[in-house]
N, C-alpha and C positions, 0 to 999 in steps of 0.2 A: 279890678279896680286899677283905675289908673295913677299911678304911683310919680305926679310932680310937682309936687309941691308939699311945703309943711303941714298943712292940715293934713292931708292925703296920708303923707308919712305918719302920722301920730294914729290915724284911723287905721291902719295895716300896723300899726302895734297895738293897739286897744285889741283891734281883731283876732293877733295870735297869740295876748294874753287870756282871752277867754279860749281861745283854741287850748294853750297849754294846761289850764283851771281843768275845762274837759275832758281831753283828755288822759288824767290821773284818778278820775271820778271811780273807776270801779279796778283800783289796784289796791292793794291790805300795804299797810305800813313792811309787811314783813315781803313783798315782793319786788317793791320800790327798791330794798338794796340788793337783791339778788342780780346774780349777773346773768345776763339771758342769753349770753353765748362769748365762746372765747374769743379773748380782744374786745370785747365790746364794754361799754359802759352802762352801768345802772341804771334806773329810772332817774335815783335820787341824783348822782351825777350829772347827767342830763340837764336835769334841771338848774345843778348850780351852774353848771357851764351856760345854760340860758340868762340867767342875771349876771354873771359875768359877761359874758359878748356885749349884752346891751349897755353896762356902764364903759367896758374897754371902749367898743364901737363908735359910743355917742358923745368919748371925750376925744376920740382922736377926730369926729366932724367937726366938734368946735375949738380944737386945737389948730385946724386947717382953714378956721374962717379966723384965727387969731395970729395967724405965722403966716408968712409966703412960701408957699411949694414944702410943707415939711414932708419925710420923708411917715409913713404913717405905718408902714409893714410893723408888724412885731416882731421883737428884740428877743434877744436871747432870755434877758431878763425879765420880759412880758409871757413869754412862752413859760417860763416856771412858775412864775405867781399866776398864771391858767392850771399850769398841772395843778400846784400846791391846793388853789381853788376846790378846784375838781375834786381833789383826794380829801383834804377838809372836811369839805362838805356832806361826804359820802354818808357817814355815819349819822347826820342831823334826821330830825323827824320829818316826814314829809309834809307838815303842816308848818316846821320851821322852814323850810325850803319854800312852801309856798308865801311864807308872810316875805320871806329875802327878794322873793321872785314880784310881789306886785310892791312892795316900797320901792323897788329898783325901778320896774314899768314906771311909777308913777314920777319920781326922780328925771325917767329919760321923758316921761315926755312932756312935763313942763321943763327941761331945759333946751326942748328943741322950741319952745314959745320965743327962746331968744334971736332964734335964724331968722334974720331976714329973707327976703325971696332973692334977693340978689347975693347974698352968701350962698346961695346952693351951687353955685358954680365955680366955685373956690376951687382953687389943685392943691393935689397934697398927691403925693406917691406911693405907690405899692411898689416894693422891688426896687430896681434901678432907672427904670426905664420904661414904666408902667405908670401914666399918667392916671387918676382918678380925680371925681370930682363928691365935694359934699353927699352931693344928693346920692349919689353912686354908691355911695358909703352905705349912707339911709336906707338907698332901695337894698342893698346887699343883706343889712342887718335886718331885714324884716324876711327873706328867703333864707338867709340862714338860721334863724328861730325856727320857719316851718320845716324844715329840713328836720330839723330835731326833734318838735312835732311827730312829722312824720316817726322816726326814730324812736321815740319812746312808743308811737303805737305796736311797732313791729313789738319792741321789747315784750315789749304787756304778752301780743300773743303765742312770742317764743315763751315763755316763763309758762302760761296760762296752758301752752302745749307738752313744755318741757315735764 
């Protein structure tokens, strides 16, 4: 799928919403919070760190269609309210994780109905010295959900091996 435009973008997140929905389809509440190897994060984790990326992600696009050149990286302070996130989260059900997980989907993607096609080319920065653009952002946060995707599948079959 070619990924430029808003529609596009919102269709590559419906798509690894239902990706994410699948697959947890055949993991037990009691596996989702096990850890399926060291250093690694839980299902349930995972998952919240998924509805987080997406709301962090999709205000710093339209932070960058509403400021000139901000600077977009996360903060010391963005980086602990991810952990705290994360670590919060851990314990919920994974049915509550799922209901956090598609109000948020649904959240990000009518408030990408607000981008214009000429806001996708907006700059905002990562780092110092690292230009990016809206869409950039967009396409980023749709690989880094399948990434996690990804991620939770391995989990499933470390656990399901373990």
């Amino acid at each position: 799928m070619q990924i430029a435009n808003i529609e596009s973008i919102q269709e590559g997140l419906k798509e690894s919403h239902k990706q994410v929905i699948h697959s947890i389809k055949k993991i037990s509440e009691e596996q989702a919070h096990l850890i399926p190897a060291p250093g690694e994060w839980t299902v349930a984790q995972l998952l919240a760190h998924i509805a987080e990326i997406q709301q962090f992600w999709t205000s710093k696009a339209i932070l960058m269609i509403n400021e000139d050149c901000p600077k977009i990286t996360r903060n010391a302070v963005e980086n602990d309210i991810r952990e705290q996130t994360v670590i919060n989260k851990a314990d919920e059900t994974v049915t509550e994780l799922l209901a956090q997980c598609q109000r948020i989907h649904e959240e990000t993607v009518a408030s990408l109905q607000t981008i214009r096609s000429s806001d996708l080319q907006r700059t905002g920065f990562r780092g110092e010295d690292h230009p990016v653009k809206v869409i950039e952002v967009l396409q980023s946060l749709i690989i880094h959900i399948n990434e996690h995707i990804q991620q939770i599948g391995t989990s499933i079959r470390l656990i399901h091996c373990g």
